[in-house]
C-alpha positions, 0 to 999 in steps of 0.5 A: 921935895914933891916932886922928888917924891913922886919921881923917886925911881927916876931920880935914884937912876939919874946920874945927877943924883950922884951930884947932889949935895950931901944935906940935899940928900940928907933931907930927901932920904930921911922923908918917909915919903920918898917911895922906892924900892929900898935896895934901890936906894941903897945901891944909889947911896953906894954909887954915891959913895964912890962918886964922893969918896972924900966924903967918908963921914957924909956916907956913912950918914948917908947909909944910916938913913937907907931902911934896912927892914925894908930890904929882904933876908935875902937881899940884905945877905947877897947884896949889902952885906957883900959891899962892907958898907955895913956893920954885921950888927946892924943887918942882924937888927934890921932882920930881927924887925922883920921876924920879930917887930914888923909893926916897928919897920920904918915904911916908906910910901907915897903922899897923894893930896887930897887924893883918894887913893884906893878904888871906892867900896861901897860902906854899910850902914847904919853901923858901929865898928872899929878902924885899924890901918897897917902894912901887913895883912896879918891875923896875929894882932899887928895892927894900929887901931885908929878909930873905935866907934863900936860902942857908938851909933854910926850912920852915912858918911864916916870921917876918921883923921889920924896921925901921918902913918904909912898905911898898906891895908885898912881894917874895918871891923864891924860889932853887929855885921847883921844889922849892915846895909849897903848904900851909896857910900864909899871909902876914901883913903887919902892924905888931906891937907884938911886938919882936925883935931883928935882926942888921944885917948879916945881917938873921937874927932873934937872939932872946933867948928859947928858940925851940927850941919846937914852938910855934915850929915847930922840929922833932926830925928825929933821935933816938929817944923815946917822943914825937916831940918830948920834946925840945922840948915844954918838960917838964924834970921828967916823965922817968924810966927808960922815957920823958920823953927823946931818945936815940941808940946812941953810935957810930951816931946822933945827936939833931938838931933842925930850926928853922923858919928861920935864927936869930942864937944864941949860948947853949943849955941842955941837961938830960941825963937823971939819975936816977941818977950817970952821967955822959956825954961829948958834942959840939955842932954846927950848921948851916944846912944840913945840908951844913957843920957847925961844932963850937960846944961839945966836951965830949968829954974831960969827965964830964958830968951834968944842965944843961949851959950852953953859950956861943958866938960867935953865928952863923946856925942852922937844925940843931942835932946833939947827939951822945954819945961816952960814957955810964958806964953804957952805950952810949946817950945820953940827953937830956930838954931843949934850948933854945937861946937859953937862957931864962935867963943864963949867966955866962961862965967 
């Protein structure tokens, strides 16, 4: 059917078409990625029509599936409604979703792979904004928000998933255009072969792997190591006395994360550096901007060494702040590792 796909004007004026078995036709003009001109398609069914006309049922579901919205007033007037194919009732629908519901029209379009299609833009940051998609470039509202990450930081690369859809204009509102910088950036629109998963209500990815990687662009933003980000660069066996660790003086810092966006978590590991029997004490808070924060995990009265698992109810996260209250052998706190979501399962206790 990709193929078909990406060959649709050639197919629809091949004269095989009209050989093509009613369920194999059935199937292809249902897809929303068999991309032509709607007329087009119609006047191909017609052609079939009376090629197979013993095949009066299959026609007429034939006909059913060919999107009449997509077929101008003017089109749908002087050349479908001249062929008696179609019922008065079901033009009058199909105009009143053009001037009165265009948001509802069954668009057709192309299914690129893993494909960008769209030249690439440079993007701003840092940033908070809002993403819409649609097939008209309206000013009257009539476009479907897919991402709302105005109340968010925001920073580097953007990843948004949404819903298969077929998009024509992408909208990307910003809250605060001032505080905007271009880098080297770009936007990418495509249809990936890559799934993740979304919250509904939220529209925030809730990924089930760690993204707390540098590939990911997350960043360490506080803490003190030999190398910037020890923290996150994946590397849980290479630390000993001197480097392979993030720390801070207890009682006057912290080690803190930054996400590149907004994600649904609700799990993290923490490795605490051990080589020798120390225990430690610490708490756990995030936030998606810096400004309130919420306390996920208190381990401030227990003694604590090596993994830590941590559950939570799931909730946005842009920071994430790791903060030492004790350490039995000094006054600094030590860790080699955060992920988050946790790449392996927790059991509840």
């Amino acid at each position: 059917m990709q193929y078909s796909d990406k060959h649709a004007d050639q197919l629809l004026d091949d004269p095989s078409f009209n050989r093509l078995s009613g369920d194999s036709l059935k199937e292809l003009l249902a897809r929303d990625s068999f991309y032509a001109n709607e007329l087009k398609i119609f006047n191909a069914v017609c052609s079939w029509y009376a090629t197979n006309s013993n095949m009066k049922a299959v026609s007429k579901e034939l006909l059913d599936l060919v999107r009449l919205p997509l077929i101008s007033q003017t089109e749908l007037l002087n050349f479908v409604r001249p062929s008696g194919l179609v019922d008065a009732d079901d033009l009058l629908d199909a105009i009143e979703i053009q001037t009165q519901k265009p948001f509802e029209a069954p668009y057709r379009g192309c299914k690129s792979i893993d494909t960008n299609i769209i030249p690439q833009y440079p993007i701003v940051q840092p940033l908070s904004r809002e993403i819409h998609v649609g097939m008209e470039n309206r000013s009257d509202g009539h476009w479907k928000l897919v991402a709302d990450y105005s109340k968010y930081d925001c920073r580097g690369t953007q990843r948004v998933f949404l819903e298969d859809s077929v998009v024509r204009y992408i909208l990307i509102r910003v809250s605060d255009p001032m505080s905007c910088r271009i880098d080297g950036s770009r936007i990418e629109a495509m249809y990936s072969s890559e799934t993740m998963p979304v919250d509904p209500h939220t529209k925030i990815i809730a990924p089930h792997s760690n993204i707390t990687t540098i590939e990911n662009h997350a960043r360490v933003v506080e803490g003190v190591s030999r190398c910037r980000n020890a923290l996150i660069n994946g590397d849980i066996t290479s630390y000993d006395w001197d480097s392979g660790y993030t720390c801070h003086q207890i009682g006057s810092g912290v080690i803190m994360v930054q996400l590149a966006q907004p994600y649904i978590i609700s799990s993290m590991r923490i490795l605490l550096w051990n080589c020798d029997d120390r225990f430690y004490s610490y708490y756990v808070a995030v936030s998606t901007n810096q400004d309130s924060w919420v306390t996920i995990i208190d381990r401030t009265n227990e003694e604590c060494r090596g993994w830590q698992e941590l559950l939570f109810d799931p909730l946005p996260v842009v920071y994430i702040r790791v903060v030492g209250t004790r350490n039995s052998i000094n006054e600094v706190f030590h860790v080699v590792h955060l992920e988050a979501p946790s790449n392996v399962p927790i059991a509840i206790k």
